[in-house]
C-alpha positions as a Python dict, from the first residue, in 0.01 Angstrom:
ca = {
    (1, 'X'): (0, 0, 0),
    (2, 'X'): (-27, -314, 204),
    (3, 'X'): (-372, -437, -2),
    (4, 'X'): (-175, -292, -300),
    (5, 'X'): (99, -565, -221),
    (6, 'X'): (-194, -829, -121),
    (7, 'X'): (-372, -812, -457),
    (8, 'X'): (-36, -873, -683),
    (9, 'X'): (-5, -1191, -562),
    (10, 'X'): (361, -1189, -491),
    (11, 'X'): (329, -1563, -356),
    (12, 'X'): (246, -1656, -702),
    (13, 'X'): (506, -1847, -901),
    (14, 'X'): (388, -1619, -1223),
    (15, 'X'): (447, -1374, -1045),
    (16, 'X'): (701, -1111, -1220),
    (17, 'X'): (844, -957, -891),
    (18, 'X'): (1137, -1129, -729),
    (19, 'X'): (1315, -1012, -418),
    (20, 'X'): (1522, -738, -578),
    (21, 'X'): (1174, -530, -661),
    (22, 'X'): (1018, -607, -360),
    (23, 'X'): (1336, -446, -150),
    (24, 'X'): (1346, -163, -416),
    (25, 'X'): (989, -109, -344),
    (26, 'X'): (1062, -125, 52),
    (27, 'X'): (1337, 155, -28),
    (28, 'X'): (1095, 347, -189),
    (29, 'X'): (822, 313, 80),
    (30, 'X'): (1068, 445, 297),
    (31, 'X'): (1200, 723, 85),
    (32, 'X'): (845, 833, 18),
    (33, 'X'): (706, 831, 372),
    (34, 'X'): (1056, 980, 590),
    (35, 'X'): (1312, 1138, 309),
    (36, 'X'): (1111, 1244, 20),
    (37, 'X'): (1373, 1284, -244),
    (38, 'X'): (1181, 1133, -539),
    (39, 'X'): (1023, 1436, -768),
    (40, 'X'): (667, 1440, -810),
    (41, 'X'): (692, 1378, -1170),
    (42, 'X'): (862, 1025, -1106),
    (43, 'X'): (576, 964, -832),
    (44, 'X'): (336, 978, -1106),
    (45, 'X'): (508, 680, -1280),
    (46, 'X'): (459, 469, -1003),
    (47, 'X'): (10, 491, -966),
    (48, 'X'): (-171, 207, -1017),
    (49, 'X'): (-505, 310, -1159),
    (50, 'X'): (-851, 267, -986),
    (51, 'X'): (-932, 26, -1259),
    (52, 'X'): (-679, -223, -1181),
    (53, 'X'): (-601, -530, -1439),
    (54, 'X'): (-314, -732, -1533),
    (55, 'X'): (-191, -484, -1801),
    (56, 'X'): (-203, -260, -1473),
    (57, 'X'): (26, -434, -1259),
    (58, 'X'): (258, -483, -1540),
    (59, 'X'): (304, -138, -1637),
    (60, 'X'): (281, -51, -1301),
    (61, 'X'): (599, -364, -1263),
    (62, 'X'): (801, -207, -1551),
    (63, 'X'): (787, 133, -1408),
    (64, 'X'): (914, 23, -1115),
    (65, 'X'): (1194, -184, -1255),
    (66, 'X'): (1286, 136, -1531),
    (67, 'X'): (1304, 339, -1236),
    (68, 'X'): (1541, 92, -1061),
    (69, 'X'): (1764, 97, -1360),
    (70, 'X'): (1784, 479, -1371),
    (71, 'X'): (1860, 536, -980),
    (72, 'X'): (1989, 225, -912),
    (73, 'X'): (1859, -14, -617),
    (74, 'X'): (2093, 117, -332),
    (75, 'X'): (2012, 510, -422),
    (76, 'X'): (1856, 617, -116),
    (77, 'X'): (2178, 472, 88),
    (78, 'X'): (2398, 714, -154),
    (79, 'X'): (2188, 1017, -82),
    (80, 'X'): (2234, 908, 286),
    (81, 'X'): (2574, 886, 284),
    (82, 'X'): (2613, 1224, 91),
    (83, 'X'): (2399, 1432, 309),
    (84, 'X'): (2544, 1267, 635),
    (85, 'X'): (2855, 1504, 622),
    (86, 'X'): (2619, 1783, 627),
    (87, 'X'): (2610, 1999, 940),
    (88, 'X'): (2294, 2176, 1033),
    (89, 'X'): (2358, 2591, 1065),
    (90, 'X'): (2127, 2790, 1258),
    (91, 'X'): (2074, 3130, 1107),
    (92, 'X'): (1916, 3457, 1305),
    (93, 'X'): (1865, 3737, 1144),
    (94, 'X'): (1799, 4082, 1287),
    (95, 'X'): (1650, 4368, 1101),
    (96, 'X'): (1741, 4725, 1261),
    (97, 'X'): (1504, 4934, 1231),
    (98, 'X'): (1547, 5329, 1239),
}
């Protein structure tokens, strides 16, 4: 993802991320490699394809930025906060057997 991040350019004045994609895209790094609450279906939005080109990148920029609108930036800190409540249960079954 690093070389992904290398060959947009994102010193470049053109270019069309600012800081709020490049933390929603650090959120989503994160998400994807410890929490994993993203579907697979909303994965698939966010490929770039082997044959990379500036149309590419700025699909690949709007999908990112659609998706931000839809979740919202601070998402995985709401799931957080939700599930933090939650208490882990042990269950043990035993099966008697006759």
């Amino acid at each position: 993802m690093k070389q992904k991040r290398d060959e947009l350019n994102l010193s470049d004045k053109d270019s069309r991320l600012d800081q709020t994609h490049i933390s929603f895209i650090d959120t989503l790094l994160k998400d994807i490699k410890r929490y994993k609450t993203l579907s697979t279906n909303t994965l698939r939005k966010l490929v770039l394809p082997d044959k990379t080109s500036k149309e590419s990148y700025d699909e690949l920029i709007q999908n990112i930025e659609n998706l931000r609108r839809k979740i919202g930036s601070d998402y995985l800190e709401i799931i957080l906060k939700r599930t933090s409540n939650i208490e882990d249960d042990i269950i043990i079954a035993v099966e008697n057997k006759m």
